[in-house]
TITOR-736928 format. One record per residue (C-alpha): residue number from 0; residue in one letter; x, y, z. Coordinates in nm, 4 decimals, decimal comma, always signed. Example, Ala and Ser with C-alpha at 12.3 -4.5 7.8 and 13.67 -1.06 7.14 Angstrom:
! residues 2
> 0:A:+1,2300:-0,4500:+0,7800 $
> 1:S:+1,3670:-0,1060:+0,7140 $
***
This chain:
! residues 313
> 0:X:+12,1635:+13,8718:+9,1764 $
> 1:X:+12,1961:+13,4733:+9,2278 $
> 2:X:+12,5091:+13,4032:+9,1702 $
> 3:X:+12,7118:+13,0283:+9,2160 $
> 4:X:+13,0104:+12,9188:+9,1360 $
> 5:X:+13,0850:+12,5896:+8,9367 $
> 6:X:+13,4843:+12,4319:+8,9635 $
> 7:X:+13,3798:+12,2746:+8,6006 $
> 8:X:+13,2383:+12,5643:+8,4189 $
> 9:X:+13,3624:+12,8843:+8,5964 $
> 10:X:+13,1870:+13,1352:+8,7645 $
> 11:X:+12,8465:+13,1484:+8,6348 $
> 12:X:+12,5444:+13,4645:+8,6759 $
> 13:X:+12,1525:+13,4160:+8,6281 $
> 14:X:+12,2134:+13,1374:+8,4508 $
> 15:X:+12,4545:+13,2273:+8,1935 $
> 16:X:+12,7891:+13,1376:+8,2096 $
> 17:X:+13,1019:+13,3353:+8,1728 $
> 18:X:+13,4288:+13,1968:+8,0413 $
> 19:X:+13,7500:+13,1737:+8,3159 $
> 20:X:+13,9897:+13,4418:+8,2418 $
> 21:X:+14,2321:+13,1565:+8,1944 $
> 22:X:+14,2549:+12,8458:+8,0466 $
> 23:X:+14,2256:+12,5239:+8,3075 $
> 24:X:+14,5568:+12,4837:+8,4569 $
> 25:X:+14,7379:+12,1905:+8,5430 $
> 26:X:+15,0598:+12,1860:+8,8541 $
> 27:X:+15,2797:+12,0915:+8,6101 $
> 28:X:+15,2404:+12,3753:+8,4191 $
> 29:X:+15,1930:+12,6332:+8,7065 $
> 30:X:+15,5398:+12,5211:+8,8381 $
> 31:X:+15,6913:+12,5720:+8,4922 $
> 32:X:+15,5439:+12,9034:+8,4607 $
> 33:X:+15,6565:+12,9476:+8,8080 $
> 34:X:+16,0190:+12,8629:+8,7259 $
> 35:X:+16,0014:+13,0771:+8,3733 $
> 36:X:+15,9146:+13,3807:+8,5360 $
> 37:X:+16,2182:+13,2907:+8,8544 $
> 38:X:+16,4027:+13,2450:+8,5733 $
> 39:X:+16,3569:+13,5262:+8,3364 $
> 40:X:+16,3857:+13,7715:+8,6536 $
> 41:X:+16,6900:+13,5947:+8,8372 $
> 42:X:+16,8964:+13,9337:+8,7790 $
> 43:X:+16,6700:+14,1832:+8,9236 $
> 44:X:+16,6008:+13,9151:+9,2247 $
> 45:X:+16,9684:+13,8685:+9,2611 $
> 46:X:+17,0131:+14,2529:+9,3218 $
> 47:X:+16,7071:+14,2679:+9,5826 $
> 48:X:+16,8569:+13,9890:+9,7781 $
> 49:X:+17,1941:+14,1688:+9,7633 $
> 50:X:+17,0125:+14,5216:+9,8780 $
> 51:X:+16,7730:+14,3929:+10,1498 $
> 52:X:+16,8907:+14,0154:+10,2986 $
> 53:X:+17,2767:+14,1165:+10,2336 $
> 54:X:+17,2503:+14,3645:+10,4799 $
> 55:X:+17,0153:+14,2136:+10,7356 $
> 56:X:+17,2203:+13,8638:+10,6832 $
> 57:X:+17,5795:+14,0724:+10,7876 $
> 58:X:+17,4002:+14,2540:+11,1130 $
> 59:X:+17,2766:+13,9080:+11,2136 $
> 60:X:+17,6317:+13,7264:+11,1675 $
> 61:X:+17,8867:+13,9655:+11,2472 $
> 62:X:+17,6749:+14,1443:+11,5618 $
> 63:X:+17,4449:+13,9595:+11,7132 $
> 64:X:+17,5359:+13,5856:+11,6367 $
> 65:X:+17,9221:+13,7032:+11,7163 $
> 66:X:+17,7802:+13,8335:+12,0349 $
> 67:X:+17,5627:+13,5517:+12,1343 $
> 68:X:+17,6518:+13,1544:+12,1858 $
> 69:X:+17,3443:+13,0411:+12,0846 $
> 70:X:+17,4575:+12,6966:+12,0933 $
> 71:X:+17,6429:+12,7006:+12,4083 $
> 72:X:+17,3086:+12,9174:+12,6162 $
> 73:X:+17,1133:+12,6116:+12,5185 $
> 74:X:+17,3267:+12,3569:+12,6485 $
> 75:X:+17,4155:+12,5147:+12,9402 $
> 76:X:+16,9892:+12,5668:+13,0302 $
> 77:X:+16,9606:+12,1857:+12,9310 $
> 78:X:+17,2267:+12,1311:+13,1556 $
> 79:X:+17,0931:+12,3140:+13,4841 $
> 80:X:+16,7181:+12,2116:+13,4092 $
> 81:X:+16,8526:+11,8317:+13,4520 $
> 82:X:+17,0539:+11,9211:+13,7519 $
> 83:X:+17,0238:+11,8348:+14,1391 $
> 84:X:+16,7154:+12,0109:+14,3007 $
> 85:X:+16,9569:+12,2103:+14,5508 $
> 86:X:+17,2142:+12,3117:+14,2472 $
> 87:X:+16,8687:+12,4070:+14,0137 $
> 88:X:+16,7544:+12,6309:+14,3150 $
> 89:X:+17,0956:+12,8025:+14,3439 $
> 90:X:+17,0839:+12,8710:+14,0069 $
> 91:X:+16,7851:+12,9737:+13,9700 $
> 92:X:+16,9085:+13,3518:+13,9036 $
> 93:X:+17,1307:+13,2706:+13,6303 $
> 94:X:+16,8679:+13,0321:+13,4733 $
> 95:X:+16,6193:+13,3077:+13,4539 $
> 96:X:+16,9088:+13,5571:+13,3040 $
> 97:X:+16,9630:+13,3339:+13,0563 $
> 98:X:+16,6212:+13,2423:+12,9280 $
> 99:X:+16,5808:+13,6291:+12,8898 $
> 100:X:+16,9204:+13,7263:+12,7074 $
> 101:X:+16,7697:+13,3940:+12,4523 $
> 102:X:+16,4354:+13,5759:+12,4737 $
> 103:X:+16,5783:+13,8623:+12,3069 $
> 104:X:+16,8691:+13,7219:+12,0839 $
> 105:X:+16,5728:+13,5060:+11,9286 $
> 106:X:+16,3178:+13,8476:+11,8845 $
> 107:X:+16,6124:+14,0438:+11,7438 $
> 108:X:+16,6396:+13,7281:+11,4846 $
> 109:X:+16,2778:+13,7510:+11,3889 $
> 110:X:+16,2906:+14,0998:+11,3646 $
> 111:X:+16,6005:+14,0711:+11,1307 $
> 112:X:+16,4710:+13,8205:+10,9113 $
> 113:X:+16,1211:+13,9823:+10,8540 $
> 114:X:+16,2658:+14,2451:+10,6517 $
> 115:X:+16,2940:+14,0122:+10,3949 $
> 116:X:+15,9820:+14,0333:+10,3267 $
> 117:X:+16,0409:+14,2694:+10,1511 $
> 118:X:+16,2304:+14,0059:+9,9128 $
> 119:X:+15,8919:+13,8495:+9,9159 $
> 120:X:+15,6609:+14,1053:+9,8007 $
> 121:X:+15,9368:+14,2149:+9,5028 $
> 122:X:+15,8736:+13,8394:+9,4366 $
> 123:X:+15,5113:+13,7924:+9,4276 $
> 124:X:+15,5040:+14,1585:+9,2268 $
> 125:X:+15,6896:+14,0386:+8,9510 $
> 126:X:+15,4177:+13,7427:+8,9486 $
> 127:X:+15,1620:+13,9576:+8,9497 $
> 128:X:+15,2785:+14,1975:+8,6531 $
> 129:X:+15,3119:+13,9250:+8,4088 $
> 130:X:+14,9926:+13,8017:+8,5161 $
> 131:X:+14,8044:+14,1375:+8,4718 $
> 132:X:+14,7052:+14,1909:+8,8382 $
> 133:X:+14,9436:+14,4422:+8,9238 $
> 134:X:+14,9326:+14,7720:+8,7940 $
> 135:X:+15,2420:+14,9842:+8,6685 $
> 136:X:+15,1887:+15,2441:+9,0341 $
> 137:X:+15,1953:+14,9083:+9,2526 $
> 138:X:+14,8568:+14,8693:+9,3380 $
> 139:X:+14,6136:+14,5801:+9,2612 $
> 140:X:+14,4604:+14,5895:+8,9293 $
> 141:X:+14,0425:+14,6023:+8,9054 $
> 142:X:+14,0217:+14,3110:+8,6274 $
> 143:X:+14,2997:+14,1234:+8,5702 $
> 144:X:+14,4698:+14,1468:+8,1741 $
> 145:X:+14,6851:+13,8147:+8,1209 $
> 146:X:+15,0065:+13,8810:+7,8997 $
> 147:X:+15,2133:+13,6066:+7,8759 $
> 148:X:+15,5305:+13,8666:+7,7842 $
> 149:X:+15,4030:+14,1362:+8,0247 $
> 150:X:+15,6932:+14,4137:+8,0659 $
> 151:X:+15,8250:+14,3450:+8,4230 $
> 152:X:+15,9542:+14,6952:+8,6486 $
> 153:X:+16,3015:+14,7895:+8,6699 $
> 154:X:+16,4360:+14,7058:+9,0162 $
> 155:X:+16,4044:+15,0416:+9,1329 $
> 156:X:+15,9901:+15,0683:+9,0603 $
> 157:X:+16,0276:+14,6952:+9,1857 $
> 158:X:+16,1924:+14,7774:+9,4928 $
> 159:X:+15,9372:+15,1061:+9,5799 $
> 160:X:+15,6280:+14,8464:+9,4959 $
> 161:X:+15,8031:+14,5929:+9,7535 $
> 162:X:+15,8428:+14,8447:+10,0500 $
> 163:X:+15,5042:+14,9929:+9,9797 $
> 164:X:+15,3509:+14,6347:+10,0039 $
> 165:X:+15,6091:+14,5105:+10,3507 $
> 166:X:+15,3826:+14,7069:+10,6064 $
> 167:X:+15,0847:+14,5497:+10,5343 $
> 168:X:+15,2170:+14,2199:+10,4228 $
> 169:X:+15,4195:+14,2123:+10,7445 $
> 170:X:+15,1068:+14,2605:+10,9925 $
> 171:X:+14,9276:+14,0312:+10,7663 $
> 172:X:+15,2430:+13,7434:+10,8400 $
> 173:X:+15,2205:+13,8398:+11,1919 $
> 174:X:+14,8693:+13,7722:+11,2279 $
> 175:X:+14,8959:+13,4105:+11,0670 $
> 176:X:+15,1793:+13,2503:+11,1981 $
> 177:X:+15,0535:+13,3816:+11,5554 $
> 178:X:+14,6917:+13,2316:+11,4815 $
> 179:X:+14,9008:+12,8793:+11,3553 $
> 180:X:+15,1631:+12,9234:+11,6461 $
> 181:X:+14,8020:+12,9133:+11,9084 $
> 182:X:+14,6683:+12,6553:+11,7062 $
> 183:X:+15,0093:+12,4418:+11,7257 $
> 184:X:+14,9678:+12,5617:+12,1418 $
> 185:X:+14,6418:+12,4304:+12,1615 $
> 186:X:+14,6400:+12,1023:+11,9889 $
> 187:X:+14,8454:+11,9610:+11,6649 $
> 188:X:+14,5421:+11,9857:+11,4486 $
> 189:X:+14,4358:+12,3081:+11,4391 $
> 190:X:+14,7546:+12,4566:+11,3789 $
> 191:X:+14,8129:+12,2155:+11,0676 $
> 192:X:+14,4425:+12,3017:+10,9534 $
> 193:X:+14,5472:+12,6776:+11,0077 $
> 194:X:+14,8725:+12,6680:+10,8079 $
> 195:X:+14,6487:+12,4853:+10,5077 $
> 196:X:+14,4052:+12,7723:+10,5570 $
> 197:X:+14,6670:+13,0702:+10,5503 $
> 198:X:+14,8948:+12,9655:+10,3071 $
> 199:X:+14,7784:+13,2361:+10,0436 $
> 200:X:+14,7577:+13,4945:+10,3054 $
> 201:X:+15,0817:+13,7082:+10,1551 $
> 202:X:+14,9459:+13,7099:+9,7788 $
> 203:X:+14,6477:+13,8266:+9,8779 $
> 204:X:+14,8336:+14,1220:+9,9772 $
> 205:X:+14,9957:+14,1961:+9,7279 $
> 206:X:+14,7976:+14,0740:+9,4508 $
> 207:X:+14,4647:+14,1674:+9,6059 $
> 208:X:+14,5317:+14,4719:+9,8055 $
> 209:X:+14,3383:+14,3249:+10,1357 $
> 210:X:+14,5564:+14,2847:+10,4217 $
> 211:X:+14,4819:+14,1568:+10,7973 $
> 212:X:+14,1685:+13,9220:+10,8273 $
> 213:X:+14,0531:+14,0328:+10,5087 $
> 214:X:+14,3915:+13,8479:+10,3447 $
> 215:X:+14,3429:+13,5365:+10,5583 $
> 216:X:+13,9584:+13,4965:+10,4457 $
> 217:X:+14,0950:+13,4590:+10,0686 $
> 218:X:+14,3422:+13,2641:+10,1443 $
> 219:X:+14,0591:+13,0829:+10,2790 $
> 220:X:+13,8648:+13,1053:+9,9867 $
> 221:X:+14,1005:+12,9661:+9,8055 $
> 222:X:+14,1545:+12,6911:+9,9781 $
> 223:X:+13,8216:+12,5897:+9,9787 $
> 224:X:+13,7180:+12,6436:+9,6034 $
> 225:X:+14,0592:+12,4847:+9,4961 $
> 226:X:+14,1058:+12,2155:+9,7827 $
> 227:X:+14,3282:+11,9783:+9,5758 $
> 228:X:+14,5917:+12,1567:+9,4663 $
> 229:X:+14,5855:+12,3858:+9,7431 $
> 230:X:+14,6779:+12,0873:+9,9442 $
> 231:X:+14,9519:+12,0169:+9,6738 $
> 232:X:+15,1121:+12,3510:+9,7210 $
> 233:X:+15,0761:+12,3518:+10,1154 $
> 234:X:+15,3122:+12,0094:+10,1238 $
> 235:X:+15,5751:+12,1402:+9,8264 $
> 236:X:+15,6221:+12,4597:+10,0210 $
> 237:X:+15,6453:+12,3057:+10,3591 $
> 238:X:+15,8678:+12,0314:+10,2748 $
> 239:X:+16,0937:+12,2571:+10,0317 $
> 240:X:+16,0706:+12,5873:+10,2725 $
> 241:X:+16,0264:+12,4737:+10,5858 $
> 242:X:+16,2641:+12,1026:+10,5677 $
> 243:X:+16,5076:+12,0268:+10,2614 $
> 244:X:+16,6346:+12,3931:+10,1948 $
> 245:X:+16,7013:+12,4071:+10,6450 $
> 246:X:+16,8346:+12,1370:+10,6265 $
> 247:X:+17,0561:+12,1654:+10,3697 $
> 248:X:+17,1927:+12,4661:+10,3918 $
> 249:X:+17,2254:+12,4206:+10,7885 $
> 250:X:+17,4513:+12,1529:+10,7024 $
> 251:X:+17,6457:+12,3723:+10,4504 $
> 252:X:+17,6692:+12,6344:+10,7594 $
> 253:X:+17,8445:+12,3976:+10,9733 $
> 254:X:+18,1112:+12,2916:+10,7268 $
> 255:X:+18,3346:+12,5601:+10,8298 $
> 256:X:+18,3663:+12,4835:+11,1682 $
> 257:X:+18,4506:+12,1183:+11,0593 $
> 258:X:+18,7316:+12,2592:+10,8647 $
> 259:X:+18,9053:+12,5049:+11,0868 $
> 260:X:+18,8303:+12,7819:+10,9950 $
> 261:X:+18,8593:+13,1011:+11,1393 $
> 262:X:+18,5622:+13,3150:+11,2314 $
> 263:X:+18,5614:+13,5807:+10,9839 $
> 264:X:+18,5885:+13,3707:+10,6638 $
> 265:X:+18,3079:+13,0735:+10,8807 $
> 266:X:+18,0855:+13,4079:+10,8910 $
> 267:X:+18,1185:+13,5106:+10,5355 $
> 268:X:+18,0676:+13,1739:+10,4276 $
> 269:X:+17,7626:+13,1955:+10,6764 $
> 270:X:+17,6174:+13,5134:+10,5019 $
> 271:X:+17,6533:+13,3903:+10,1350 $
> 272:X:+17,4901:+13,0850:+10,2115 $
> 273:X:+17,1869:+13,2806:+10,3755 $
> 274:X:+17,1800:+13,4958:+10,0483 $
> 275:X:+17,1417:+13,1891:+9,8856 $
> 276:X:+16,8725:+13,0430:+10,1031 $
> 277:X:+16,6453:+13,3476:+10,1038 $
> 278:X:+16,7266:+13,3398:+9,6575 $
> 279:X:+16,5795:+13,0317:+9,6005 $
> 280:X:+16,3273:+13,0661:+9,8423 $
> 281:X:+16,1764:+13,2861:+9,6084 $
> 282:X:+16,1667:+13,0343:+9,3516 $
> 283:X:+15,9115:+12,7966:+9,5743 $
> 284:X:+15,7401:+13,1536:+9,6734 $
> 285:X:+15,6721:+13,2677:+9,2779 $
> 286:X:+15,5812:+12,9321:+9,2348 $
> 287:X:+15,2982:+12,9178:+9,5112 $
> 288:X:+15,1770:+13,2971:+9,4057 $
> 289:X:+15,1826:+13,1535:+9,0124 $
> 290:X:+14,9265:+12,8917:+9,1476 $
> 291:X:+14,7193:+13,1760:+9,3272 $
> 292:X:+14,7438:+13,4188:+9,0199 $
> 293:X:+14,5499:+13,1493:+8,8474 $
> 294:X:+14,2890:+13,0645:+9,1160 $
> 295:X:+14,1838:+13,4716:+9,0974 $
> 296:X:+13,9903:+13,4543:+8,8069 $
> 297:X:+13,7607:+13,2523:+8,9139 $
> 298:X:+13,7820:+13,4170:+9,3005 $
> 299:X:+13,7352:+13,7630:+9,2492 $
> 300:X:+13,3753:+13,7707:+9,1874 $
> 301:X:+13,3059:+13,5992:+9,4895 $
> 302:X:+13,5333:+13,8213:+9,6636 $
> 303:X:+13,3470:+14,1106:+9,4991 $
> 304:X:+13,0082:+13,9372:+9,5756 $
> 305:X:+13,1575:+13,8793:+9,9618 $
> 306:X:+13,1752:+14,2786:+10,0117 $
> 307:X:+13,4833:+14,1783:+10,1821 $
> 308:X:+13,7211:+14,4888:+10,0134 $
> 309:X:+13,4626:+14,7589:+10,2245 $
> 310:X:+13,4964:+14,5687:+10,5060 $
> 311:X:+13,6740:+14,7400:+10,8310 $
> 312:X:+13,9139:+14,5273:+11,0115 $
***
C-alpha cells in the first residue's frame, strides 16, 4: 500500500485522506492541558512522591550523604591535582582512594535517584489514560480513544502500572543518556543533536509499549515529523529540568547551613525540598508526554507501517 504522510492534512492512504484523531494543537494549549491534568491529579502524585522519592530521598541524606563529604573529597582532589610534582607523587595512593570512594558515592546516587522513575512512569500513565492510550491493565492501547474526562486509576492500579513500566523504561533511560553522555565525549554536537533526538524516548515506553532502540527510533520519529515544537519542548524541559528547578532548589538546600543549623533538621529540610523537586518535575514531564500524546495520532501508522513493534532488539 503507498502510503505518505502530510503535516497539513494528516496521514493520508491511496489517495484518500483520513482525518487526525485530534484536532491541530497549538503549545499553548498542550501546556494547559498539561497543567490541567498535573493539576487535577496533584493528590495521587503527592502520595507517589511520598511512597517512592520519600524513601529513596531519606537513604540518600541520612546514609550516604551523612557518610560522605562530597564537598570536602572534591576540594581536597582539586587540591592535590594542583600540588608540587614530588607531593602529587606521594600522594598518589590516597588520590586514587579517593577518586574511587567518589566513584561509588556518585553510582550509589544514580542508582538512588533512578527509582524515581518510577514517579515518572505513574506520571506519563495518568497522561496517557485521559488521552485514551493506556488501557485500564497498564498496557498500551491498539487505537487510541480521546476522552477529555477519562476516569484516571486509583493510586494503587497507578502505582502497579508504574512498577510494571520502570524495568523497561529504566533500560530504555540507560541506553539514551549513555548514547548522549558518548556523544557529549566525542564532540559537543552530537550529544546536543542526541538529546533533541531522545527526548520522547520514556513516553514511548509507556505510551507505546516499545522499549530499547525501538523507543529511541520514535522518539526519533517524532522529532522529525514534528521538528518545531519538538525543538520547543527540548529547550522548556532543559532549561526548567535540567537549570532553573537545580538551581533553585540547590540554593534552597544550602540555606540551612547559612543559618546554623544542626544536621538533622539541615537534612530534613534537605529531603522535603527533594520531594518537592522530583513533584514538580512531573509537572514539566506531563507536560512534554501531553505534547507526545498528541503527535501519536498522526505517528502510529507510520510506526505500524515501520514494522518496528515485531522488531527484535
Amino acid at each position: 500500500m503507498d502510503e505518505r504522510f502530510d503535516n497539513e492534512n494528516g496521514f493520508q492512504s491511496a489517495g484518500t485522506p483520513q482525518t487526525p484523531a485530534r484536532a491541530p494543537f497549538t503549545f499553548g494549549s498542550i501546556l494547559n492541558d498539561g497543567f490541567s491534568c498535573f493539576k487535577e491529579n496533584f493528590k495521587t502524585l503527592l502520595i507517589l512522591v511520598l511512597v517512592v522519592t520519600l524513601p529513596m530521598a531519606l537513604v540518600q541524606v541520612f546514609m550516604i550523604d551523612r557518610n560522605f563529604d562530597y564537598s570536602g573529597t572534591m576540594n581536597t582532589l582539586m587540591e592535590l591535582y594542583s600540588a608540587s610534582t614530588e607531593e602529587a607523587e606521594g600522594a598518589a595512593g590516597d588520590v586514587s582512594g579517593m577518586a574511587w570512594k567518589l566513584l561509588l558515592y556518585l553510582g550509589l546516587s544514580a542508582l538512588i535517584a533512578s527509582i524515581s522513575l518510577i514517579t515518572d512512569a505513574g506520571a506519563i500513565v495518568l497522561v496517557g489514560r485521559k488521552h485514551g492510550f493506556v488501557k485500564e491493565s497498564g498496557e498500551p492501547a491498539a487505537s487510541a480513544e480521546p476522552v477529555s474526562n477519562r476516569e484516571q486509576p486509583g493510586f494503587s492500579a497507578l502505582f502497579e502500572m508504574a512498577f510494571r513500566s520502570f524495568p523497561k523504561l529504566w533500560l530504555t533511560l540507560l541506553f539514551v543518556r549513555f548514547s548522549v553522555f558518548m556523544g557529549f565525549m566525542l564532540c559537543f554536537i552530537p550529544g546536543v543533536l542526541l538529546y533533541y533526538v531522545f527526548q520522547f524516548a520514556a513516553f514511548s515506553v509507556v505510551l507505546c509499549g516499545l522499549w530499547g532502540r525501538r523507543a529511541g527510533f520514535v522518539s526519533s520519529l517524532a522529532t522529525r515529523v514534528y521538528p518545531k515544537p519538538s525543538l520547543i519542548c527540548a529547550l522548556l524541559v532543559f532549561a526548567v529540568s535540567g537549570i532553573l528547578l537545580p538551581l533553585a532548589f540547590g540554593f534552597l538546600a544550602e540555606l540551612p547551613g547559612q543559618f546554623g543549623l544542626d544536621a538533622v533538621t539541615s537534612g530534613i529540610i534537605s529531603v522535603v525540598l527533594k520531594c518537592g523537586q522530583q513533584l514538580l518535575m512531573l509537572m514539566v514531564t506531563m507536560m512534554a508526554a501531553t505534547l507526545f500524546a498528541q503527535m501519536l495520532p498522526k505517528l502510529e501508522p507510520i510506526i505500524e507501517s515501520s514494522g518496528v513493534r515485531g522488531q527484535k532488539l
